[in-house]
Backbone as numpy.savetxt, mean C-alpha at the origin, in Angstrom:
# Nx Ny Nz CAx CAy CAz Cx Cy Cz
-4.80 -0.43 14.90 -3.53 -0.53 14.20 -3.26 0.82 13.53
-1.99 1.05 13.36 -2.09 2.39 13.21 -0.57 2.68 12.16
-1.15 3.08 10.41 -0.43 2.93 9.38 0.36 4.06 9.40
1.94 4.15 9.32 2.16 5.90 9.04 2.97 5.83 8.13
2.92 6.89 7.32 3.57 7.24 6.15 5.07 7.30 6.05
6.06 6.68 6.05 7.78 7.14 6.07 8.14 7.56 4.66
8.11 8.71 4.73 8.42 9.19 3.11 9.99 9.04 3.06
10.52 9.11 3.95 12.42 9.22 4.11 12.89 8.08 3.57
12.04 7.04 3.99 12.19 5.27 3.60 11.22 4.86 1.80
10.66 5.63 1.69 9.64 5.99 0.61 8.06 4.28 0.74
7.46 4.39 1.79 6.92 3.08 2.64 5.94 3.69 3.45
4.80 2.65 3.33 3.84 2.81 4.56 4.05 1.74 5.72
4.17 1.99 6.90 4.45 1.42 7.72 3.41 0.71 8.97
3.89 -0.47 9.32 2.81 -0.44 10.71 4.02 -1.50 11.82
4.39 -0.91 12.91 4.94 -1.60 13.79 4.92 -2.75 14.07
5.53 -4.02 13.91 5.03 -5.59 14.31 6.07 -5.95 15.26
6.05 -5.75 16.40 7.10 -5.82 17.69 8.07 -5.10 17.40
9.47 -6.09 16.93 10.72 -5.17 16.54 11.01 -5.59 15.53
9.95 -5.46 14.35 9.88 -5.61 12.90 9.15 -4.47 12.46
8.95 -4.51 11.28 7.99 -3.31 10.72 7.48 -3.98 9.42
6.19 -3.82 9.37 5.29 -4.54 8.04 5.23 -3.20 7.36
5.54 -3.17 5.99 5.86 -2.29 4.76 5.11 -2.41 3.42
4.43 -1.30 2.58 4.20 -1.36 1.52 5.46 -0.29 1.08
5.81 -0.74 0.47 7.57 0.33 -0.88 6.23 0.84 -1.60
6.63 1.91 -2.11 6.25 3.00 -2.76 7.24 3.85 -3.38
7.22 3.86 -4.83 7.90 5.23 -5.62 7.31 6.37 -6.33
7.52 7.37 -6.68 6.99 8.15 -7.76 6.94 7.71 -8.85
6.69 7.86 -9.88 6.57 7.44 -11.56 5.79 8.71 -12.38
6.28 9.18 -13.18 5.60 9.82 -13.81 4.72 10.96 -12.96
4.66 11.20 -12.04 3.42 11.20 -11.17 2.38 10.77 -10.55
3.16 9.54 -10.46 2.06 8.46 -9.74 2.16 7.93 -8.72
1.73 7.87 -7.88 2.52 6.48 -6.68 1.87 5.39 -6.87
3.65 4.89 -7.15 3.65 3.37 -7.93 3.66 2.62 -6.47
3.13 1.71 -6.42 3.15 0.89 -4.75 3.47 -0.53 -5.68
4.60 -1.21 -4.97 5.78 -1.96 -5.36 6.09 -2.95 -4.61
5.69 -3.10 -3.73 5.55 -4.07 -2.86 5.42 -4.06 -1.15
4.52 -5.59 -0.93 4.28 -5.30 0.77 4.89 -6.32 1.43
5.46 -6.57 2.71 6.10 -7.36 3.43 5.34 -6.94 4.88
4.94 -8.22 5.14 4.60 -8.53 6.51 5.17 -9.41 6.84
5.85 -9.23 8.85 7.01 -9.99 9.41 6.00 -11.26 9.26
6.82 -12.45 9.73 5.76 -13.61 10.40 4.57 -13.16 11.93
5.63 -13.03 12.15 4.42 -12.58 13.70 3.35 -11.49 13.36
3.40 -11.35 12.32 2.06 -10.13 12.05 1.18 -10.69 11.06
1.52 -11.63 10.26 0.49 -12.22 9.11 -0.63 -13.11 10.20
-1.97 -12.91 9.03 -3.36 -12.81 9.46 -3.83 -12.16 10.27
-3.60 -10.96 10.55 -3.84 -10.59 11.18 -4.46 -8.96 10.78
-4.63 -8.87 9.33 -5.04 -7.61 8.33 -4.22 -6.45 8.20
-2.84 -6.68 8.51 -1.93 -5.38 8.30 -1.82 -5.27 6.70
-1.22 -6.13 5.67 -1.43 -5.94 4.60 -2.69 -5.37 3.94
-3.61 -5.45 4.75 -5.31 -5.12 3.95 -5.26 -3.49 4.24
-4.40 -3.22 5.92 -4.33 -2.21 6.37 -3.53 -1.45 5.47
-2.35 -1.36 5.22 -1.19 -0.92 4.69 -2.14 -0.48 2.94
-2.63 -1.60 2.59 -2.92 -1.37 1.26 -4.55 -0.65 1.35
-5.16 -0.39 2.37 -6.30 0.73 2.20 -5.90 1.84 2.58
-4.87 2.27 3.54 -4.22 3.56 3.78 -3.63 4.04 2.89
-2.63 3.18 1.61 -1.96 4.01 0.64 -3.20 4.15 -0.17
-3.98 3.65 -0.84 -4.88 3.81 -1.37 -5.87 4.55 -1.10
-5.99 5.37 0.56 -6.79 6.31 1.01 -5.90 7.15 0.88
-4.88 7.08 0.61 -3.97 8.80 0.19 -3.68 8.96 -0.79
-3.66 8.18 -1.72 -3.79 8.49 -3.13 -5.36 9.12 -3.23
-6.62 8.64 -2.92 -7.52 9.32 -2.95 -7.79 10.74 -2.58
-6.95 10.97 -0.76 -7.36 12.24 -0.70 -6.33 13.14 -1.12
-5.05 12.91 -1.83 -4.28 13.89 -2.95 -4.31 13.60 -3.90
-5.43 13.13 -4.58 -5.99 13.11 -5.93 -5.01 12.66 -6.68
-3.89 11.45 -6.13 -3.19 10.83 -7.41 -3.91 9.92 -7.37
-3.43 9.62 -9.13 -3.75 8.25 -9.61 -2.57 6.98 -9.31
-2.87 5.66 -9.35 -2.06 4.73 -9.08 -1.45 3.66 -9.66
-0.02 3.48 -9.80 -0.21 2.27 -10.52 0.78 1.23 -9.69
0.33 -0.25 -9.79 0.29 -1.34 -8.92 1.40 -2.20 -9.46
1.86 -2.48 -8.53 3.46 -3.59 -9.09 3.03 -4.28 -8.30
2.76 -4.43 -7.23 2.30 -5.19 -5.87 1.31 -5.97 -6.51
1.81 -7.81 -6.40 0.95 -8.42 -6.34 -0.24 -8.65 -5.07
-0.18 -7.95 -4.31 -1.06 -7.96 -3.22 -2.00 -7.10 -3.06
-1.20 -5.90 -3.48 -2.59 -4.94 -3.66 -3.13 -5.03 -4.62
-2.56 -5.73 -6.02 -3.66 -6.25 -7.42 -4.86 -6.90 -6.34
-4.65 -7.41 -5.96 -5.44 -8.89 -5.35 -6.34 -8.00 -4.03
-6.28 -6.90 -3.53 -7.01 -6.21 -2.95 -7.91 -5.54 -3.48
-7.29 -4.69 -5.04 -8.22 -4.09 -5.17 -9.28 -4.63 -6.01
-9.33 -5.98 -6.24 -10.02 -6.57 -6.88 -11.37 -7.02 -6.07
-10.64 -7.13 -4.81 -11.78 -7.16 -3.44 -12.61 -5.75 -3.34
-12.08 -4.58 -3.72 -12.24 -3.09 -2.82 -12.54 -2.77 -4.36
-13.37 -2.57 -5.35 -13.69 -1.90 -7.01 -13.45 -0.41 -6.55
-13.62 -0.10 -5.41 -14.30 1.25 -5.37 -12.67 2.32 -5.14
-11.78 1.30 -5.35 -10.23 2.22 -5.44 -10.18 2.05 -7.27
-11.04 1.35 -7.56 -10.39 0.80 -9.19 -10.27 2.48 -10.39
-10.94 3.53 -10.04 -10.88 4.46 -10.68 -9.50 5.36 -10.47
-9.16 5.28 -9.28 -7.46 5.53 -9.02 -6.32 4.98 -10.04
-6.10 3.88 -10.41 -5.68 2.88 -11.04 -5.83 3.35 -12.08
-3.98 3.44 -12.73 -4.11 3.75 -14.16 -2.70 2.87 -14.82
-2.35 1.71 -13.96 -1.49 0.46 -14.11 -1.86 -0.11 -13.49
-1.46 -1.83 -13.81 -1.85 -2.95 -12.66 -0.94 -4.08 -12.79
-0.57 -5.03 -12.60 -0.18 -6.12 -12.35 -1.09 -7.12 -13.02
């Protein structure tokens, strides 16, 4: 599966036929605030949300921002994943 960044749309993306599964993302302060995720029907269970929300969270890591979470989904991930929890400087 394969996540890509649409900064134009301000979203991480992953193709689901002729839908597209999305985490929204804004700036804040200097942060990327991640705001919410939508996966079509035909793509749930299937780990795009887990996907979507370890890729933004692997780029906040490797450009050294910190994060803060509006997304009730990625609250609920990174509670699974501790090892993003030092990124995190808001939460839900």
């Amino acid at each position: 599966m394969t996540v890509s960044m649409n900064e134009a749309e301000s979203r991480f993306e992953v193709p689901v036929g002729n839908e597209t599964a999305l985490l929204d993302y804004r700036w804040h302060n200097g942060h990327l605030a991640l705001t919410h995720t939508f996966v079509p029907e035909a793509g749930r269970g299937k780990g795009i949300a887990s996907a979507l929300a370890k890729h933004a969270l692997d780029y906040a890591k490797d450009q050294n921002l910190k994060v803060e979470v509006y997304c009730t989904y990625v609250a609920g991930y990174l509670k699974q994943h501790p090892e993003y929890q030092s990124l995190v400087v808001r939460s839900v």
